[in-house]
N, C-alpha and C positions, 0 to 999 in steps of 0.2 A: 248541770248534771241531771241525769232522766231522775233519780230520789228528790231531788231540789224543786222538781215540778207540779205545781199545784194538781191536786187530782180533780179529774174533771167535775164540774157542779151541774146543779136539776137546772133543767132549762123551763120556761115557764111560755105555754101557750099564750095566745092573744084572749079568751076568756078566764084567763087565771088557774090554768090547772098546769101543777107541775109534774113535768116528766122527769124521770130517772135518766143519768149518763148515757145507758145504752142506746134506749131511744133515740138520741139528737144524731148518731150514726146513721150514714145513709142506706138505702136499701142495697145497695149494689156491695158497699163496703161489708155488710152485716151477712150478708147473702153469700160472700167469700169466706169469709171468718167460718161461713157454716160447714160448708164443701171442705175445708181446711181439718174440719173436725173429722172427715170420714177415714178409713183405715188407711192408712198408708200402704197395705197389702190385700190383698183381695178384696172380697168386696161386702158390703155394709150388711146386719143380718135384722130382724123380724123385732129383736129385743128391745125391750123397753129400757135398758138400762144403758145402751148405745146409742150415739149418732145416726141413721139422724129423725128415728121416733122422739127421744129423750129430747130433742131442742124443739120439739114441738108441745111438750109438755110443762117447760118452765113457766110462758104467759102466753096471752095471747097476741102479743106484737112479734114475741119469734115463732109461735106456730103459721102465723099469716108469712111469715119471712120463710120457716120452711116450706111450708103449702105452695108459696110463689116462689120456689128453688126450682126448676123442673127436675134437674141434673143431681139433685139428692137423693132423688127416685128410681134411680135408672139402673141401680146394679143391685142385686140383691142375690145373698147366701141363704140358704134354707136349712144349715147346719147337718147333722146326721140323723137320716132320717128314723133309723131304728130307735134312736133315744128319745122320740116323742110320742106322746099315749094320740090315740086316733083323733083325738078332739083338735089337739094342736096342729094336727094334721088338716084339720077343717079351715082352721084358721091359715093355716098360710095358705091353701087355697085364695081366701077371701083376702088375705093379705097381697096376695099376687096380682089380683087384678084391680086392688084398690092404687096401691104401688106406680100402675101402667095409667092406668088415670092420671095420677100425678108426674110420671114421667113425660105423658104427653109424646110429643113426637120424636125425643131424644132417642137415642140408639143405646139399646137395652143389653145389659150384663146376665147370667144367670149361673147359680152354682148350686147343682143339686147334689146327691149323695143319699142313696136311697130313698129319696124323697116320694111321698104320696101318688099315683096314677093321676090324682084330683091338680094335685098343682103342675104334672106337665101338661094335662090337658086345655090348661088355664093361659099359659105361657105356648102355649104350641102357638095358639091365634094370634101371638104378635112377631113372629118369626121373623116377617119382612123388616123387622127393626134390630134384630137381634147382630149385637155385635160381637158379643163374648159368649161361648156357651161353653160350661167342662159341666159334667154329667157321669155318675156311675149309675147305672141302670140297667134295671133287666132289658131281654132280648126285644121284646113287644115294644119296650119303650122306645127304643133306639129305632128299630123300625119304623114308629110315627114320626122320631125327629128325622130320621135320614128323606122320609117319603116327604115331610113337609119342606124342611132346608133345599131338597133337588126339583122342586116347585118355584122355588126363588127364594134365595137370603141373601140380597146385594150388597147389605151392609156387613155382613159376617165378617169378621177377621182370624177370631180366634176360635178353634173348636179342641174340646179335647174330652174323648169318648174312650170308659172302660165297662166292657159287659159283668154283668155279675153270672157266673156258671155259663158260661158260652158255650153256646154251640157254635158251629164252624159260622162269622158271621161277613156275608160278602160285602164289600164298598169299591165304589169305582173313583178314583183318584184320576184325573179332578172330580170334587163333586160338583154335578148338572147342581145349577141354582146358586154354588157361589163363589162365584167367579172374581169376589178380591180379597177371598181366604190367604192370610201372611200364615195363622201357625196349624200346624194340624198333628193333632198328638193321638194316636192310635193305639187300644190297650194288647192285650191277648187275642190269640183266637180269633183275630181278621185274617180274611183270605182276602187279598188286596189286588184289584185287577186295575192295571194303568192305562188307561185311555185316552194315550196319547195324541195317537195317530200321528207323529212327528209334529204336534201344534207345540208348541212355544207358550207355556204356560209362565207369566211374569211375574204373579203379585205374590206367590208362595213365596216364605225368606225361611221359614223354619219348618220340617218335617221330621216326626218322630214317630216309628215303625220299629221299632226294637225289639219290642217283644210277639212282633209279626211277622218270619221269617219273611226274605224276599230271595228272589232269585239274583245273580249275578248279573243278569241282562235289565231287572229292573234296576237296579241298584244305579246300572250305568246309565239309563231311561230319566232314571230321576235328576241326574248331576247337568245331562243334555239338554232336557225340556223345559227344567226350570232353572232357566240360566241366574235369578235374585236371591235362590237359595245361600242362606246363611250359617242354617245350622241344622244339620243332617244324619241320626241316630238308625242304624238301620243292620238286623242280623241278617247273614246269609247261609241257609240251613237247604235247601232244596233248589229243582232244578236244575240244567245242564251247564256243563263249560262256557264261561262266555266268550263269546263269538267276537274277537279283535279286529274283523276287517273294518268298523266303524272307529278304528283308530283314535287316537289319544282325545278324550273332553275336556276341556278346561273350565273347569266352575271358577270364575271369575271372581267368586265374590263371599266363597266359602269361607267363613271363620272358624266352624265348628263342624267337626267332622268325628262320629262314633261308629266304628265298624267291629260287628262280632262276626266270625267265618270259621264253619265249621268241616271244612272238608278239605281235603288235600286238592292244591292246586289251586281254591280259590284267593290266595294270595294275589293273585295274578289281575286279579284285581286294581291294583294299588299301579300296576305297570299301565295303566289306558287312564290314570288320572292326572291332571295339573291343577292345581290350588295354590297359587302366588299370594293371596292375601290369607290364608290359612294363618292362625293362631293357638290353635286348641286340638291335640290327635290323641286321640282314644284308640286303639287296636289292641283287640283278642285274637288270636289265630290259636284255636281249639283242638288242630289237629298235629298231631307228632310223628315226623317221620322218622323210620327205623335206624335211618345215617342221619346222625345228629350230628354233621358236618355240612351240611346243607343249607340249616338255618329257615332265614326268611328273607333272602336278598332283596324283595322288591320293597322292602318298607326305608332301606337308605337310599335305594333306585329314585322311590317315590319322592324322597325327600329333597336332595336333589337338583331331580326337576325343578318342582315346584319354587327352589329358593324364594319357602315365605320365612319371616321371622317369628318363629312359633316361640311361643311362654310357657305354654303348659305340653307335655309331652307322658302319657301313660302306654306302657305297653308293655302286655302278656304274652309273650310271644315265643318260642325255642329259638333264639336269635343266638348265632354267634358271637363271641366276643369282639370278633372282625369290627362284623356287621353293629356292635353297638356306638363301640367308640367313633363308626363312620358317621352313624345316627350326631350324634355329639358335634361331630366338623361340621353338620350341615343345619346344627341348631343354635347358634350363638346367643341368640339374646333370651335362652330357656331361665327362665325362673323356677319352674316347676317339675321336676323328674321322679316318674313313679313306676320301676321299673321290676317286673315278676319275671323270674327269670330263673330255671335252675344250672342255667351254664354261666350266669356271674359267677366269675373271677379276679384274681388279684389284678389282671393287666386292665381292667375296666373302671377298678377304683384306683389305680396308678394314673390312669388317662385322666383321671377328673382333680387330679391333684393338684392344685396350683403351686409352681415355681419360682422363687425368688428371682431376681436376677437383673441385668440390665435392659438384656433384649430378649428373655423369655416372657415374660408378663403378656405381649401382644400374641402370642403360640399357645396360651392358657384354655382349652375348652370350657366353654360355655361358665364364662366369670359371673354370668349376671345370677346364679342360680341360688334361691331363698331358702327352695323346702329342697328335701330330699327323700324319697320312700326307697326302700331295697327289701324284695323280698325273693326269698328262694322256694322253689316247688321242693315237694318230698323226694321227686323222682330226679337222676339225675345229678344231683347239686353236688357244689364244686366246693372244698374246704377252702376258708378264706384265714390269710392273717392278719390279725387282728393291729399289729403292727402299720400294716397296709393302709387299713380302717381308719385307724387314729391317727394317721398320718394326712391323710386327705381331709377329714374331720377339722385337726387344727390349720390347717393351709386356710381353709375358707370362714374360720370363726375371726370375725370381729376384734372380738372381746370387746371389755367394756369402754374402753379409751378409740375403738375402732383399727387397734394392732390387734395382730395373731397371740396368742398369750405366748406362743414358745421362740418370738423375735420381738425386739426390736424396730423393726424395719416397717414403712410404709408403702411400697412401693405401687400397690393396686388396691381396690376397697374391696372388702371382704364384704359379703352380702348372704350368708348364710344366718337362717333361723330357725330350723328346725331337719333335725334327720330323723325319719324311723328305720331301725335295722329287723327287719323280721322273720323270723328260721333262717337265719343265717347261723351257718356250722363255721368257727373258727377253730385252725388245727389247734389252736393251745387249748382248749375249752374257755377262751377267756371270755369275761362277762364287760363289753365293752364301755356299759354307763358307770361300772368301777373305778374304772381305771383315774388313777390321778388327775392327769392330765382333762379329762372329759371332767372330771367333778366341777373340777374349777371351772370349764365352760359353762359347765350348767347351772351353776352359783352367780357365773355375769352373765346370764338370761339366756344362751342357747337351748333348745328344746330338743332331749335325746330321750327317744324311744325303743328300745330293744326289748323283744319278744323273743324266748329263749323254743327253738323246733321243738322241744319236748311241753314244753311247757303251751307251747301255740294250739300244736297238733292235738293235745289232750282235750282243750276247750274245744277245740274246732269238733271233737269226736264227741265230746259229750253232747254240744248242741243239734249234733246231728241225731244222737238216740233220741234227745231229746222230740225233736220234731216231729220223728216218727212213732 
């Protein structure tokens, strides 16, 4: 057994001088053990009371072991830069370029955040190495890194840029200089011009523009051009109809797809897309037509098509009840439904209700589903019973033995562990996490959350005074 193990002893030189256990570790073994020490999330900062300044300060057999780390050196956080008085500000200057010495020719990390003029100006000169960059920073700032990065940053994969008080700020997508950019996270306030010219742009896998309105034609530019696109977050607030004679794109390789739309008719969108490996859909449609009989037929169109096996499924949308439960048939293996909606109704929580039976179990919509969110808009919304509720509710509870608490019977596995109910109006006024039957669910571990419209809307209304 590893306690029954003698602990290691001082090993003793050929001149008779003994070294301590760590020591007789080799350099390569001691040199991992160090890189092991660094954050497991982002990246390592300036302090002395972290990895990997602080393993250089124990003796001087681990500061030689850090000093010959290169790869110890190579990412570095600068923290917030408002919270450091000017001096500290000097220093990480000097820290920045002491840092890059020591990194040597490894390919460098950077994470600023208000940070000093002094330390981007320091950091600008090693650009060509620069793998990782996320940066909040004024306008001037962003200007030297965009002018330096479209000069060449061959190594760049990751950038991710938010202006502080922006002015309207333009980028061309791809950016000249780096050309094996995988993620690209864009804040506010870009005016975003795609430069395609029909090239076939491959190493992109992630783009995030969401809070940089795009047009409907870019939106389609982007899913076309970068066929490795993975994960795709993108509003559509301006611009004209887009143009269908370049007929259906099929992103290949989408996983993640977030679309906000805010005009009528840009739904139509969703009709010129295919995504077979899709897992993850995010849709807002912002806009509300007069005949709330209409819906938003292209988001079950979409889906579909597509037949991917999605898990997670969020959607804001004036969707008919039709159009939900169709969503449903065409999502089976969803684990995750998050659904805003003021035309849920009782036929959409009857559709999700699992069935006893011989040969209904395989008819059951979407069994694999874990969480559960339901919320209803102020406008609109449709009285729900509560009955309905808890009746769908115990269908998919476990419980604690992995039966439904109000059977007996085993017949399919229940995989439910958390519902939230929120401004949802039930016609009896009933308070769903009351209810008997719910207690006891929630006593053998199910997780229920209901948020009563009065009670929502109030907070939501105070925060809003608040704000302003």
């Amino acid at each position: 057994m590893v306690g029954d193990q003698p602990l290691p002893s001082s090993t003793t030189d050929d001149d008779g001088t003994m070294r301590p256990p760590i020591e007789s570790l080799s350099f390569d073994i001691l040199s991992q053990i160090f890189l092991d020490c660094l954050p497991e999330t982002g990246l390592a900062s300036v302090s002395t009371a972290d990895a990997p300044v602080l393993l250089g300060r124990i003796c001087r057999h681990w500061r030689a072991i850090a000093l010959g780390t290169p790869q110890l050196w190579a990412g570095l956080d600068f923290g917030h830069g408002a919270e450091r008085a000017l001096g500290d500000q000097t220093k990480d200057a000097m820290a920045a370029a002491e840092w890059k010495n020591r990194a040597g020719s490894c390919s460098l990390s950077y994470r600023l955040w208000l940070t000093h003029d002094g330390v981007l100006d320091v950091i600008l000169q090693y650009c060509s190495q620069w793998r990782h960059f996320e940066a909040r920073i004024e306008a001037d700032g962003w200007n030297k890194v965009y002018t330096v990065v479209s000069k060449g940053a061959p190594r760049l994969r990751y950038l991710a840029i938010e202006i502080l008080n922006p002015p309207h700020i333009h980028i061309d997508i791809p950016i000249p200089g780096a050309s094996q950019l995988q993620s690209l996270h864009i804040g506010m306030d870009f005016i975003i011009h795609f430069k395609l010219d029909h090239m076939v742009t491959p190493s992109l896998k992630m783009l995030d523009c969401e809070r940089s309105p795009l047009s409907l034609d870019d939106c389609w530019s982007c899913l076309r051009y970068f066929p490795n696109l993975e994960h795709f977050s993108a509003t559509c607030d301006n611009g004209h109809p887009l143009e269908f004679s370049s007929g259906i794109v099929e992103a290949k390789e989408l996983k993640n797809l977030q679309l906000t739309l805010h005009r009528a008719g840009f739904d139509r969108l969703l009709d010129v897309i295919q995504a077979r490996s899709l897992e993850n859909l995010e849709f807002n449609f912002h806009h509300t037509s007069d005949d709330l009989s209409i819906g938003v037929p292209p988001i079950p169109r979409f889906l579909e098509r597509s037949g991917a096996h999605l898990v997670y499924i969020y959607i804001d949308a004036p969707m008919t009840s039709d159009q939900i439960i169709e969503c449903f048939h065409h999502t089976p293996a969803l684990t995750f439904l998050e659904l805003h909606n003021g035309l849920l109704n009782d036929a959409v929580i009857q559709a999700l209700t699992l069935v006893a039976g011989t040969e209904t179990p395989c008819h059951n919509i979407c069994p694999e589903l874990e969480r559960i969110v339901f919320m209803q808009d102020r406008v609109n919304a449709s009285t729900l019973s509560s009955d309905v509720m808890k009746d769908m509710i115990l269908s998919r509870w476990r419980g604690e033995v992995r039966q439904m608490v109000s059977s007996t019977d085993n017949i399919w596995e229940r995989k439910l562990r958390s519902i939230s109910l929120i401004c949802l109006d039930f016609e009896d006024f009933c308070v769903v996490t009351l209810e008997r039957t719910i207690i006891r669910c929630v006593e053998e571990g199910l997780e229920v959350v209901e948020n009563h419209p009065d009670y929502y809307f109030a907070q939501h209304d105070q925060l809003h005074v608040s704000s302003e």
